[in-house]
N, C-alpha and C positions, 0 to 999 in steps of 0.2 A: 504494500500500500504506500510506502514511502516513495520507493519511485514511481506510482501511480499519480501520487498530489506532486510529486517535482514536475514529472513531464506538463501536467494539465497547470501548474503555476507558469511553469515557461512557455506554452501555448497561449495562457490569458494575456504575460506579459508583451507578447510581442503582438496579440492581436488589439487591445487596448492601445498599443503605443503606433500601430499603424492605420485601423479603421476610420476613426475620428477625424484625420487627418488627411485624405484620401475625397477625390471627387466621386457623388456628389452630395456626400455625408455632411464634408464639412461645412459646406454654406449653410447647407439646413440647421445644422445644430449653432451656427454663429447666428442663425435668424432666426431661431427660435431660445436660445438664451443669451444676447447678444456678446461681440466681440470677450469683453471682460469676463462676463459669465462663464463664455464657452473655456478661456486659458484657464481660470479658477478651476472650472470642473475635469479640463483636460489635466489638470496638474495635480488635485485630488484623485483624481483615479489611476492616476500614471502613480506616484507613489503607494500607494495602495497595491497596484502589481506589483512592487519592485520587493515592499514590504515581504506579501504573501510569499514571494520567488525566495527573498534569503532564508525566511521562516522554513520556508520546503527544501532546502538545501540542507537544512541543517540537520532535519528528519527523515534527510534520506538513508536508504542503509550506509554504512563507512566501510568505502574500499578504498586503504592508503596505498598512497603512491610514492612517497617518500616519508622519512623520518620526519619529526619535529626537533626543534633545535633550539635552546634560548634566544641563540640571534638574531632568529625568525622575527618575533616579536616588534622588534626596533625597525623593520623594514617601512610596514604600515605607519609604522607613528612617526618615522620619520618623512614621507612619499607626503601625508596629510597635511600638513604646514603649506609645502605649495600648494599644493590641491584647491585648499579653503583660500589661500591669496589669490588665486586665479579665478575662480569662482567668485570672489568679491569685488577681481576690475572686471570681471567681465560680463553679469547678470545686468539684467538690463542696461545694458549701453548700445550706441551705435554700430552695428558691425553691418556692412553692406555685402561680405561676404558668409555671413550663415542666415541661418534660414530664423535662427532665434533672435536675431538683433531687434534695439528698440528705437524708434525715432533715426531712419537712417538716414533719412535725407540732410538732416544733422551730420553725419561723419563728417571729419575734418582728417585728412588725408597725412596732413602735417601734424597731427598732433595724433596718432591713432591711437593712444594706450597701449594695451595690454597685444592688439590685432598685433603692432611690427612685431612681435615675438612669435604670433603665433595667429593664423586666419582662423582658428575655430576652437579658441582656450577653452568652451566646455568640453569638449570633443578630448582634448589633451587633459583635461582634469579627469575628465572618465576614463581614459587610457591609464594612467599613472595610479586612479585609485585600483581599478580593478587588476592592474599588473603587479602593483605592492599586497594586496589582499590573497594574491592567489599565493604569495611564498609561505605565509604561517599553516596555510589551509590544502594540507597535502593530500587531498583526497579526492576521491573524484566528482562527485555531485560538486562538490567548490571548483574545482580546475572546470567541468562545463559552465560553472555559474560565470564564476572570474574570465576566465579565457573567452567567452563570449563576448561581455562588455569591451574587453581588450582590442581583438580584433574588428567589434562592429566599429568603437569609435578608429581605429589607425586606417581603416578601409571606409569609414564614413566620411571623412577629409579628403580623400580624390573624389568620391564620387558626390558629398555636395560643392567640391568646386565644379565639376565637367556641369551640375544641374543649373551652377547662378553664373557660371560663364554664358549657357545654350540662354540666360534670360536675359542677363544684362548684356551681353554683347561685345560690346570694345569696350565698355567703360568697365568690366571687369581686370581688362589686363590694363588699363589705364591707370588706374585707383591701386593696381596691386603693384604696378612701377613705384605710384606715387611714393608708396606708401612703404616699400624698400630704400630708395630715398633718405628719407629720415634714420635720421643716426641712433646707433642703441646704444650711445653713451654722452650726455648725461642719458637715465633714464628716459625712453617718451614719456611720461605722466601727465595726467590732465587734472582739472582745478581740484576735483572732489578725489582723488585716488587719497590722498592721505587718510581719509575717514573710511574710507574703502579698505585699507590696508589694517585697520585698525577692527573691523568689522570682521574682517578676515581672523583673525587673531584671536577677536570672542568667539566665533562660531569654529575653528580649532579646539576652543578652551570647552563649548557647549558637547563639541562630540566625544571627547575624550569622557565630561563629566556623566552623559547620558549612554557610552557605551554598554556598560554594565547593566544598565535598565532595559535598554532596549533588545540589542542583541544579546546579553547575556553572557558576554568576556569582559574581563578588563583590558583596555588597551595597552596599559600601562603595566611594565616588566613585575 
C-alpha cells in the first residue's frame, strides 16, 4: 500500500501542477475565480500535492541505496541558505524570461537582480534543494522523489527558454544580450534586495525551526 499512495501522490502531483495551467482550463478557472483567486488557489493546491508526495515518500517501503553518514546531514543545511536567498530576490519580481515573473514590463535590463546570475533562480533553487535532499535520503522512494525535482527543474530551463524565445521573439535574445552586459561585480542588486536578503534569512531560520514539526527530522546535526 505504500507504494500504492506514492505512485497515486506522484500522479496527483504532476496532474495538479499541469491541468490548471493548460488551455482551455485555464481561462475558465481565471474567469470564474479571477486572476488573484485563480494563483491563491493554484498555489494552495500545488503545495498540498507537494505536501501529500513527501508525506508518501516517507511511507513508502525502505529500499536503501547507500549508507547514511553524519556528513550527510550538513549537505541540506548547508545547499538551504542559498536556496531561501534566491527565492527571496526572486519571488515576485520582474523576470521576462520565466513564465512566473511579476510586472515584467517593469524589467530593467541594466539592473536585472538576481536574473544576470541566473534566467530562472526558482528553477535553480528547486534544483539545489532537491539535489542537497537526495544525499541524506539514500533510498529509493526519496532518490524518485528528489531526483525528479532535480532533473524537471535543470531540463525545465532549456525548454522554458526555447517556449519564451518561440513568444517573445528577438526581444528575447535582445534582453538576454542586455542583460549579460551588466557586470557581476559590484553585485547587480536592486533598491528593495536588502530587505529581501534579510527575508531570506528568517525564512532559512523558519525552516530549520518548523522542520521537526513538519517533516518530522531535525535538520540540524
Amino acid at each position: 500500500m505504500g507504494w500504492l499512495e506514492f505512485a497515486a501522490a506522484y500522479a496527483a502531483f504532476f496532474i495538479t501542477h499541469s491541468l490548471p495551467v493548460r488551455l482551455p482550463l485555464r481561462p475558465m478557472l481565471q474567469t470564474a475565480l479571477g486572476p488573484r483567486g485563480f494563483t491563491v488557489a493554484y498555489s494552495a493546491l500545488s503545495l498540498a500535492a507537494l505536501a501529500w508526495l513527501i508525506v508518501a515518500a516517507g511511507r513508502a517501503p525502505f529500499v536503501p541505496l547507500w549508507s547514511w553518514s553524519p556528513w550527510q546531514i550538513y549537505v541540506p543545511l548547508v545547499a538551504m541558505l542559498p536556496v531561501c536567498l534566491i527565492l527571496a530576490l526572486a519571488i515576485a519580481r520582474p523576470n521576462p524570461f520565466s513564465f512566473g515573473g511579476a510586472r515584467n514590463a517593469k524589467f530593467d535590463p541594466a539592473r536585472p537582480g538576481i536574473v544576470r546570475l541566473h534566467r530562472h533562480p526558482l528553477l535553480l533553487a528547486l534544483a539545489l534543494w532537491a539535489t542537497a535532499h537526495a544525499v541524506p535520503n539514500g533510498d529509493l522512494a526519496h532518490l524518485i522523489l528528489f531526483g525528479t525535482f532535480a532533473v524537471f527543474a535543470t531540463l525545465g530551463t532549456r525548454l522554458v527558454d526555447r517556449r519564451r524565445q518561440r513568444e517573445m521573439g528577438d526581444t528575447w535574445q535582445k534582453l538576454r544580450s542586455e542583460v549579460a552586459r551588466t557586470p557581476l561585480w559590484p553585485p547587480p542588486l536592486t533598491g528593495d534586495d536588502a530587505l529581501r536578503l534579510v527575508a531570506g534569512l528568517l525564512l532559512y531560520a523558519t525552516l530549520i525551526w518548523l522542520h521537526p514539526a513538519v517533516i518530522g527530522v531535525s535538520p540540524l546535526p
